[in-house]
C-alpha positions in Angstrom: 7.4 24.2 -21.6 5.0 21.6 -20.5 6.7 17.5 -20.3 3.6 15.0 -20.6 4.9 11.9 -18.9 4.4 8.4 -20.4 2.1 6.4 -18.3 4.2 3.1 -18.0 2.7 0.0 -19.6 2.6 -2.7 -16.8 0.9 -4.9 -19.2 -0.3 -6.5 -22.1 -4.2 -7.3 -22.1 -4.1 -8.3 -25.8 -2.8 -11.3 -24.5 -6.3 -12.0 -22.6 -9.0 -13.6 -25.1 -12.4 -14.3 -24.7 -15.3 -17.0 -25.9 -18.8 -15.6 -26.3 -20.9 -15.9 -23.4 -23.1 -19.6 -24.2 -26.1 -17.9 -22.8 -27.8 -14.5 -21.6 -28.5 -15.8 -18.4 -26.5 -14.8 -15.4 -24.3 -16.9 -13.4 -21.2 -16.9 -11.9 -17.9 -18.0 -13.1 -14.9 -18.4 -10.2 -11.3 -18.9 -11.4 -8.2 -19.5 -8.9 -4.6 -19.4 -10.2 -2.4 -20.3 -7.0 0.8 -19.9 -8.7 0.8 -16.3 -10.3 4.3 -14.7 -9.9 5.9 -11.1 -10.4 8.5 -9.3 -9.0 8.1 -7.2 -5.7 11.7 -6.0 -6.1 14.2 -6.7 -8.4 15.7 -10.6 -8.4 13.0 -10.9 -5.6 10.2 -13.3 -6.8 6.8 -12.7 -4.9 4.1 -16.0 -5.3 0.4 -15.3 -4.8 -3.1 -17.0 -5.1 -5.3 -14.8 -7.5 -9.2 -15.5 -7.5 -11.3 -14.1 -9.8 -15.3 -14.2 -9.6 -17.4 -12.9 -12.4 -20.7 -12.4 -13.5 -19.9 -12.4 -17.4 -21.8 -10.4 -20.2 -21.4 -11.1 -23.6 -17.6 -12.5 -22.9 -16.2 -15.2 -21.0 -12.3 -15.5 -20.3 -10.1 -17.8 -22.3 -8.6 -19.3 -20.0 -5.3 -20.6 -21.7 -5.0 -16.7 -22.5 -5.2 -16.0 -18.5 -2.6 -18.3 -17.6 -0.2 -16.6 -20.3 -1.1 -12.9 -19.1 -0.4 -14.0 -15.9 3.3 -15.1 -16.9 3.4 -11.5 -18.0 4.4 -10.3 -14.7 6.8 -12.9 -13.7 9.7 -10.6 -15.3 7.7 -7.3 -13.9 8.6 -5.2 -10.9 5.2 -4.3 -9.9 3.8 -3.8 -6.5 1.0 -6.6 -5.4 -1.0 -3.0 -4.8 -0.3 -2.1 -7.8 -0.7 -5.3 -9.9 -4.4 -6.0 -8.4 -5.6 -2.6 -9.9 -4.0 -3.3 -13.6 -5.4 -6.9 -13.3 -9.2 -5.1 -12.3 -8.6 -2.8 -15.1 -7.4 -5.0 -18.1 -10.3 -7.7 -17.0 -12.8 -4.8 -16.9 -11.8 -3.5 -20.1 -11.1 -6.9 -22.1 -14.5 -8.5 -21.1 -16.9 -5.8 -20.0 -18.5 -8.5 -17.2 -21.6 -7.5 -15.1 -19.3 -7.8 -11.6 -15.8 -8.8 -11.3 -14.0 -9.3 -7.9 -10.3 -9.9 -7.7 -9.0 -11.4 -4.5 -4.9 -11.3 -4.6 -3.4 -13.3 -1.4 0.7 -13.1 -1.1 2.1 -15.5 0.3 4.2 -14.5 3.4 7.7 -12.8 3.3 9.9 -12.0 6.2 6.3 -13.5 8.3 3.1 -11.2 7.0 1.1 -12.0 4.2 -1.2 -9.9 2.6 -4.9 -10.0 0.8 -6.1 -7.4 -1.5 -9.8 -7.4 -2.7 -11.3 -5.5 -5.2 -15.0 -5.6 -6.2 -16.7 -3.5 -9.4 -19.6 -3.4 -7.5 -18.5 -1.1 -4.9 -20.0 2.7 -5.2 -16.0 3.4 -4.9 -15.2 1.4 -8.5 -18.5 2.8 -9.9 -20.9 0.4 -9.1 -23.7 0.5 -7.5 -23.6 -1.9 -4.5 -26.8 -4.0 -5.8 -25.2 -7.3 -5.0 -25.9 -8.8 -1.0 -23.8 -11.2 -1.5 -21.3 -10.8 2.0 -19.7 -13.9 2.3 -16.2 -13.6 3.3 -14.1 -15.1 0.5 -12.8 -17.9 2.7 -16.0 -19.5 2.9 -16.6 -18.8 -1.1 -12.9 -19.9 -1.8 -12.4 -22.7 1.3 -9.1 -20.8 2.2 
């Protein structure tokens, strides 16, 4: 006998909504949240800076619907590795953009901080690496 595990909901993207895109030409839209919460462990509150940078296609984010699926996770022991990939896949999923690039930055517990980056234009996420945009997200974020 064959058990098929559950694959554990860490969120709800239904919360997210979208606008429609004002135009068909490309540009880029950069959102920062510096006070996204979740848990890292239980009663353990972890506080991080999310930024968000995406070329949109027919959607744009809501962006009273971010804030709330954000709050999501404040009740949610979920791993800041984990947490940027569900972020990178409900985003993808909810507004289809050209590019999206998540930048997660924890701020520092017992003295290390960490930064996670994820990018849908890396060959790794399936893209295909045609944007030369290299600028290190402190000079794009002035962090």
């Amino acid at each position: 006998m064959v058990l098929k595990m559950s694959k554990k909901q860490w969120s709800d993207k239904s919360i997210l909504k979208s606008l429609p895109n004002p135009t068909g030409e490309h540009y880029e839209i950069m959102i920062e949240a510096p006070e996204v919460t979740f848990l890292g462990v239980p009663n353990q509150p972890d506080f991080a800076k999310i930024y968000l940078t995406m070329y949109p296609g027919g959607k744009v984010i809501e962006l009273k619907s971010l804030k709330f699926y954000f709050n999501q996770f404040r009740s949610k022991i979920i791993s800041y590795e984990r947490l940027i990939n569900v972020l990178y896949e409900d985003l993808m999923a909810v507004y289809k953009p050209i590019r999206l690039r998540i930048v997660l930055e924890t701020n520092p517990r017992g003295g290390i901080s960490s930064r996670l980056t994820i990018d849908s234009d890396w060959k790794s996420r399936g893209g295909k690496e045609v944007f030369g945009d290299i600028i290190t997200d402190n000079v794009r974020y002035n962090i």
